[in-house]
KEGUKOL-304195 format. One record per residue (C-alpha): residue number from 0; residue in three letters; x, y, z. Coordinates in nm, 2 decimals. Example, Ala and Ser with C-alpha at 12.3 -4.5 7.8 and 13.67 -1.06 7.14 Angstrom:
// residues 2
NODE     i    aa     east    north       up
NODE     0   Ala     1.23    -0.45     0.78
NODE     1   Ser     1.37    -0.11     0.71
//
This chain:
// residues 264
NODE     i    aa     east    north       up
NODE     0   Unk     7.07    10.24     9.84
NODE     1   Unk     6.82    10.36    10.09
NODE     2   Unk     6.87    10.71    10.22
NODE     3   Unk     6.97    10.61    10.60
NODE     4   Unk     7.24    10.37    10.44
NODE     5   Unk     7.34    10.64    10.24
NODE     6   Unk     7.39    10.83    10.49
NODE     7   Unk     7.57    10.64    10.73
NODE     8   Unk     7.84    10.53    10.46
NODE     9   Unk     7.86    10.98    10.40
NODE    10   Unk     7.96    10.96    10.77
NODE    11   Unk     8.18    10.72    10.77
NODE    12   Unk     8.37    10.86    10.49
NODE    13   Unk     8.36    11.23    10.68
NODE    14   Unk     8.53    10.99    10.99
NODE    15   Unk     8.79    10.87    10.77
NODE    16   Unk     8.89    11.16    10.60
NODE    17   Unk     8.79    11.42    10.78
NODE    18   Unk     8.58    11.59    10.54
NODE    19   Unk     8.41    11.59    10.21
NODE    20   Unk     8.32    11.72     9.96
NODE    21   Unk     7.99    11.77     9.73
NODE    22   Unk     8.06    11.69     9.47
NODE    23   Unk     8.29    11.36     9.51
NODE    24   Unk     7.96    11.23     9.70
NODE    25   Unk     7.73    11.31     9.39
NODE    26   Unk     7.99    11.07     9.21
NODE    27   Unk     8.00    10.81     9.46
NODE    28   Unk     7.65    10.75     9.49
NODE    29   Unk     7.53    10.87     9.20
NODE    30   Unk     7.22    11.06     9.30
NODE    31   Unk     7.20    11.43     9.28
NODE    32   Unk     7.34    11.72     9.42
NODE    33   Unk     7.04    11.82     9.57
NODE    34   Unk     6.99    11.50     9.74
NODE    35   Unk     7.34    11.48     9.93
NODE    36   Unk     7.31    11.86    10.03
NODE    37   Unk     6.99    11.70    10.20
NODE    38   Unk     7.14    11.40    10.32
NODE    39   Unk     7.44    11.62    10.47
NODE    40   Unk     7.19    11.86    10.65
NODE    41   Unk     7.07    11.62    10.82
NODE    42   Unk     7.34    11.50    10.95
NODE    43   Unk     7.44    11.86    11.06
NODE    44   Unk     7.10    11.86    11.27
NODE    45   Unk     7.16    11.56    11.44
NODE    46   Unk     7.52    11.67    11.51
NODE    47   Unk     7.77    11.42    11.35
NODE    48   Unk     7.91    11.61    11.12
NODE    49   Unk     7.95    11.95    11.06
NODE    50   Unk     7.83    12.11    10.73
NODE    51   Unk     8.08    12.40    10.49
NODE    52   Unk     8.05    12.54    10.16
NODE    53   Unk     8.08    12.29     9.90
NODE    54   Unk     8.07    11.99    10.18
NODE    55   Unk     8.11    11.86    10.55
NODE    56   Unk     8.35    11.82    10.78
NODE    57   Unk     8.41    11.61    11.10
NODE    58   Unk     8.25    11.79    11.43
NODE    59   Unk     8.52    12.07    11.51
NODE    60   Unk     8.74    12.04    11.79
NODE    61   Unk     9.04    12.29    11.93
NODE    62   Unk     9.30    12.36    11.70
NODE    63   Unk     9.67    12.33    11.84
NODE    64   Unk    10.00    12.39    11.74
NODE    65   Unk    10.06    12.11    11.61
NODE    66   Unk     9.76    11.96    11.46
NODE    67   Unk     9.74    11.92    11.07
NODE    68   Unk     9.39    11.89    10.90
NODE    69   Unk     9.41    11.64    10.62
NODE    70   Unk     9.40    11.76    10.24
NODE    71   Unk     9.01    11.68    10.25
NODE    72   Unk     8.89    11.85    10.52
NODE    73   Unk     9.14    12.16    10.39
NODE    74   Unk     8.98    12.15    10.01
NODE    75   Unk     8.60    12.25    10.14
NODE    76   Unk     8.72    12.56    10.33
NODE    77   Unk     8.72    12.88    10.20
NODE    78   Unk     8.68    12.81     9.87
NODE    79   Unk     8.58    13.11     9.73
NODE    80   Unk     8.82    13.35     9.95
NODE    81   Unk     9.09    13.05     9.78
NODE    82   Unk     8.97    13.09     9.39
NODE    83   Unk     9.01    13.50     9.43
NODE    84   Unk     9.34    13.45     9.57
NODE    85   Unk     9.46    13.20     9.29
NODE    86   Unk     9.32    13.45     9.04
NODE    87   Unk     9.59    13.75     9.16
NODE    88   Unk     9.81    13.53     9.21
NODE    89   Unk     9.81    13.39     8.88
NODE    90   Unk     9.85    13.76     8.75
NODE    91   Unk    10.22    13.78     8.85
NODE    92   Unk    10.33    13.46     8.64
NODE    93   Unk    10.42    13.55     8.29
NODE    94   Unk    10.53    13.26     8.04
NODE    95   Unk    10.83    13.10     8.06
NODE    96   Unk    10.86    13.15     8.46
NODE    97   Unk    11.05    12.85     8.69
NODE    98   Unk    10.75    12.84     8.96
NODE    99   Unk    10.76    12.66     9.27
NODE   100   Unk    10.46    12.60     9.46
NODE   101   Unk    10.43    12.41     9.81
NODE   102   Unk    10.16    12.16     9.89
NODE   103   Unk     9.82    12.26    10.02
NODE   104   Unk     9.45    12.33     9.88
NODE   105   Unk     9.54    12.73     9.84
NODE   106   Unk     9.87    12.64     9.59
NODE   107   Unk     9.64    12.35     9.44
NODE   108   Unk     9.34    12.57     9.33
NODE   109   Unk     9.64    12.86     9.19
NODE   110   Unk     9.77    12.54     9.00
NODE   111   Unk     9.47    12.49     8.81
NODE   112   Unk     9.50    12.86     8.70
NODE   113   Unk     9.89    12.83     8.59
NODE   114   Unk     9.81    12.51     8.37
NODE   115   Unk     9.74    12.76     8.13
NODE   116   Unk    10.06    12.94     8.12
NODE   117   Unk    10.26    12.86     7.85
NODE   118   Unk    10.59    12.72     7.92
NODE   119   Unk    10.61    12.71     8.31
NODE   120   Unk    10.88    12.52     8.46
NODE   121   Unk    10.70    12.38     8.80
NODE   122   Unk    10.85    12.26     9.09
NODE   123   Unk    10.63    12.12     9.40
NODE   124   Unk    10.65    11.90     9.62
NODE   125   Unk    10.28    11.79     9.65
NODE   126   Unk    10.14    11.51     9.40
NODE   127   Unk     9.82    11.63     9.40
NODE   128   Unk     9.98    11.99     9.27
NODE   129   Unk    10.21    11.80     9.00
NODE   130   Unk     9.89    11.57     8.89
NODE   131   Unk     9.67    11.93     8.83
NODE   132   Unk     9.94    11.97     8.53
NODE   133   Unk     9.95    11.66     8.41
NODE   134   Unk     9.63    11.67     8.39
NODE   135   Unk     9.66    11.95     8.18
NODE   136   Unk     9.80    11.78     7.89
NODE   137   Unk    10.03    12.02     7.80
NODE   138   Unk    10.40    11.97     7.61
NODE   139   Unk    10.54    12.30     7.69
NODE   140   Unk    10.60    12.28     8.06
NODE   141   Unk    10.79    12.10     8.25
NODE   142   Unk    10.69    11.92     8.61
NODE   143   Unk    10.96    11.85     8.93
NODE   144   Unk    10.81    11.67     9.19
NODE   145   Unk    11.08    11.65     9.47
NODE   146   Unk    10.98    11.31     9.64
NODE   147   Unk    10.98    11.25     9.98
NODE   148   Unk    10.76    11.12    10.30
NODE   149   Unk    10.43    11.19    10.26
NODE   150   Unk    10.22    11.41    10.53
NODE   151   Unk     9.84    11.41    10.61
NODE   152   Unk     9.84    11.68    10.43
NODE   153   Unk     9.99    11.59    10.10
NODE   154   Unk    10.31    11.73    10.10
NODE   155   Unk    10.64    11.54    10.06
NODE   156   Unk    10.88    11.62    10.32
NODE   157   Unk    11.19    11.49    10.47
NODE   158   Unk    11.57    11.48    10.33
NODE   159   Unk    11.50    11.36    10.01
NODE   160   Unk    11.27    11.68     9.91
NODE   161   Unk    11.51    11.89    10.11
NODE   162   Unk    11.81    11.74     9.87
NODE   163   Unk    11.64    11.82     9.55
NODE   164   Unk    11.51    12.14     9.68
NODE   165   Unk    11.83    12.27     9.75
NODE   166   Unk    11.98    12.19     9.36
NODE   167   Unk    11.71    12.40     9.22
NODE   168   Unk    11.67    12.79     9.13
NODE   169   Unk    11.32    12.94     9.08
NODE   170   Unk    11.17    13.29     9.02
NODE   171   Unk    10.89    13.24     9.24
NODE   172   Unk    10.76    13.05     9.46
NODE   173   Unk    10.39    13.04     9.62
NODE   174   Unk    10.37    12.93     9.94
NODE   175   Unk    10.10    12.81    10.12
NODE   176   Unk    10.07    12.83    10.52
NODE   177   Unk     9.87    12.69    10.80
NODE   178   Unk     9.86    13.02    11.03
NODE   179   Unk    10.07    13.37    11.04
NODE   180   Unk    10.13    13.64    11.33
NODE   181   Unk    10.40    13.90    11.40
NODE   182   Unk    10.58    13.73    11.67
NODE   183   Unk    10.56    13.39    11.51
NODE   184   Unk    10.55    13.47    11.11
NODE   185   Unk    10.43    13.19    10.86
NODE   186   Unk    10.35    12.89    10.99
NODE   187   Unk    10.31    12.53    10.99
NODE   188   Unk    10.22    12.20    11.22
NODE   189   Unk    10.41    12.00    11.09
NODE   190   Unk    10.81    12.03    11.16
NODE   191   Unk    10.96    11.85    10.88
NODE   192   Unk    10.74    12.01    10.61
NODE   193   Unk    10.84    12.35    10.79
NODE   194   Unk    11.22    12.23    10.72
NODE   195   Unk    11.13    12.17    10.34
NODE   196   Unk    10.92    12.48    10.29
NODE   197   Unk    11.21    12.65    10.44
NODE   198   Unk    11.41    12.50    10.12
NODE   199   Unk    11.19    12.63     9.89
NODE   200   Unk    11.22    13.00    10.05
NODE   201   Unk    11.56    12.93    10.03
NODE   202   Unk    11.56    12.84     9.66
NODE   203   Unk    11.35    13.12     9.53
NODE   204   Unk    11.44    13.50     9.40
NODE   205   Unk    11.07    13.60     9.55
NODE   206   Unk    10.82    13.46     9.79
NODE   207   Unk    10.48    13.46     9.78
NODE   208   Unk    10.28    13.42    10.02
NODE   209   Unk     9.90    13.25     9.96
NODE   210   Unk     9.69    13.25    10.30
NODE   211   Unk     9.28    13.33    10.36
NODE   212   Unk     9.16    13.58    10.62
NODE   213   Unk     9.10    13.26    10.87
NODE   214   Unk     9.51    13.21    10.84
NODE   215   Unk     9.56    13.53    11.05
NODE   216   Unk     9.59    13.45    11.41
NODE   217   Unk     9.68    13.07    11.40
NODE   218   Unk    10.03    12.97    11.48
NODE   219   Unk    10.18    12.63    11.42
NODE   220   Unk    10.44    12.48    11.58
NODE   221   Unk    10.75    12.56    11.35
NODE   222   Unk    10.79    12.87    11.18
NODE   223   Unk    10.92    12.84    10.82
NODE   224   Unk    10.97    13.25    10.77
NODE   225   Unk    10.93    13.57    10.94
NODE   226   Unk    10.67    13.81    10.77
NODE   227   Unk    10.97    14.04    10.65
NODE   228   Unk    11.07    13.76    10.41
NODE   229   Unk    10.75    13.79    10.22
NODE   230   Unk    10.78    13.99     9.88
NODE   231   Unk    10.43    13.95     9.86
NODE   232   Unk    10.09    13.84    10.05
NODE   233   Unk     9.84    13.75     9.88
NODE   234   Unk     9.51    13.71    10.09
NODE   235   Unk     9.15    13.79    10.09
NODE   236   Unk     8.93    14.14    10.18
NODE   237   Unk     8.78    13.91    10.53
NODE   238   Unk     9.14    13.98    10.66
NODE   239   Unk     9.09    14.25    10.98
NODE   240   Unk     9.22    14.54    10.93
NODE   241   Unk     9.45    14.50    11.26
NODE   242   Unk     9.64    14.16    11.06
NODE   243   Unk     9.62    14.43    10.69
NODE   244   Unk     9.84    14.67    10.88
NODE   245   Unk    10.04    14.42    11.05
NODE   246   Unk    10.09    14.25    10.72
NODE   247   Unk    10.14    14.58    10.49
NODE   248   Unk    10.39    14.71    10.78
NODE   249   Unk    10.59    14.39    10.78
NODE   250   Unk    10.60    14.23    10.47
NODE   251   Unk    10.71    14.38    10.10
NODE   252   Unk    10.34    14.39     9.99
NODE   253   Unk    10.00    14.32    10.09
NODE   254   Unk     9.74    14.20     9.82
NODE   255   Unk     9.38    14.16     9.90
NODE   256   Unk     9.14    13.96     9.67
NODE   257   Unk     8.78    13.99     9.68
NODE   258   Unk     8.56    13.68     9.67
NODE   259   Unk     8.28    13.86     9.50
NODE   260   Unk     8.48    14.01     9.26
NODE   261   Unk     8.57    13.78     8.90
NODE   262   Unk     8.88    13.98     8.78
NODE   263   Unk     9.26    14.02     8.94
//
C-alpha cells in the first residue's frame, strides 16, 4: 500500500472511531512504528486529525454536558497520568477482595494490574474490563459481567445491569468518571450509565474514585455521587492545587500519583 492510501484509510478509521491508537495501526498495516508516527504527523499538519500520546484523535471540538467520547478516542489520553494511577490503585487490593470496577480506559488499564491478584472476585459491567481477565488465564478468580445496553463508551447500562447490580455486595469498587467539581461531584454524560454507576456506589463498602488531572473542571450531565461519598481519590500530581484542596477538603482521601515515578 502506497503511503497516501495508507493514509487516507488512518483517517478514515480516526472518522469512524474517533481515535486511534499506535499501535493497533502498526498491526493493521504492518509497517512500522516509525512509519505511522510519520504518516500521523502528517496528517496533524494538514489538519485532519489531531495527533496524542500513543495515537490521534479526530479534530477537537467543544465538549458538553452531555457528549461521550467513544472508548477509542478515551484509550490514547493520558496514558501515563492513567498507568500511575492504576499502580496506587492496585496497592489497596489485597487477595481474596470482591472488586467492582465500572467501564472506562482508567478502570481498564487498573484491570490489567489486578489480573495478578490472586483470588479476586470481579464485578464490572464493561466487556472490555471482564475480557482483560479472561485474558489472564487465571482459575482462581471469578468474573460478573452484569449485561446490559451497551454505550459508546463500553459500559453496559440500563435495568438489566441495574438488577444484578443491586443483588451484589463488594469491598470495593473503582470507579471511573468523565468530569468532577464541588457543586456538581462525579460525573458522567451519559444518564443511564449514571443510574448504574449509582448501583455500584450503592453496592460497595468503599468507593474509589479513579480520575486524571484533565477530569477536574468538567461536568457531565448526571451526577452519580457527591465528592463526600468518595473514601478515596485517586488522581494524578497535574491536578491544580485549587481542585487538591477541594478534593482533600471534600472527600475521605486524596491520592496523587506521579507519572514519572514507577512505584505506588
Amino acid at each position: 500500500m502506497l503511503a497516501p492510501q495508507r493514509q487516507q484509510a488512518i483517517l478514515e478509521l480516526v472518522r469512524q472511531n474517533g481515535g486511534v491508537r499506535v499501535t493497533e495501526l502498526v498491526r493493521a498495516f504492518g509497517v512500522s512504528d516509525i512509519t505511522i508516527r510519520r504518516d500521523l504527523e502528517m496528517l496533524a499538519e494538514r489538519g485532519l486529525l489531531a495527533k496524542v500520546h500513543g495515537g490521534a484523535t479526530v479534530v477537537g471540538s467543544a465538549i458538553g454536558s452531555t457528549d461521550e467520547p467513544g472508548f477509542a478516542v478515551k484509550s490514547v489520553r493520558q496514558e501515563e497520568e492513567k498507568r500511575a494511577i492504576a499502580r496506587h490503585a492496585a496497592a489497596l487490593v489485597p487477595p481474596g477482595t470482591a472488586v467492582a470496577l465500572s467501564a472506562g480506559t482508567t478502570t481498564w488499564t487498573l484491570a490489567h494490574r489486578l489480573a495478578a491478584v490472586p483470588a479476586l472476585t470481579i464485578v464490572t459491567n464493561s466487556v472490555r474490563v471482564a475480557d482483560v481477565f479472561q485474558r489472564s488465564g487465571r482459575t482462581d478468580q471469578t468474573v460478573v459481567l452484569t449485561g446490559g445496553v451497551r454505550t459508546p463508551s463500553d459500559a453496559l447500562v440500563g435495568p438489566v445491569a441495574v438488577a444484578a447490580i443491586r443483588q451484589l455486595n463488594v469491598d470495593l469498587l473503582f470507579l471511573g468518571v468523565h468530569g468532577m467539581t464541588v457543586r456538581a461531584g462525579f460525573t458522567t454524560p451519559n444518564m443511564m450509565e449514571a443510574e448504574t454507576d449509582r448501583a455500584l456506589v450503592e453496592a460497595a463498602s468503599r468507593l474509589v474514585v479513579l480520575a486524571d488531572h484533565t477530569k477536574w473542571g468538567t461536568v457531565g450531565i448526571s451526577t452519580i455521587a457527591h465528592l463526600i461519598e468518595a473514601d478515596v481519590v485517586v488522581s494524578d500530581t497535574g491536578l491544580p492545587h485549587p481542585a487538591r484542596e477541594a478534593l482533600a477538603e471534600h472527600s475521605g482521601e486524596l491520592v496523587l500519583a506521579d507519572p514519572g515515578s514507577r512505584t505506588p
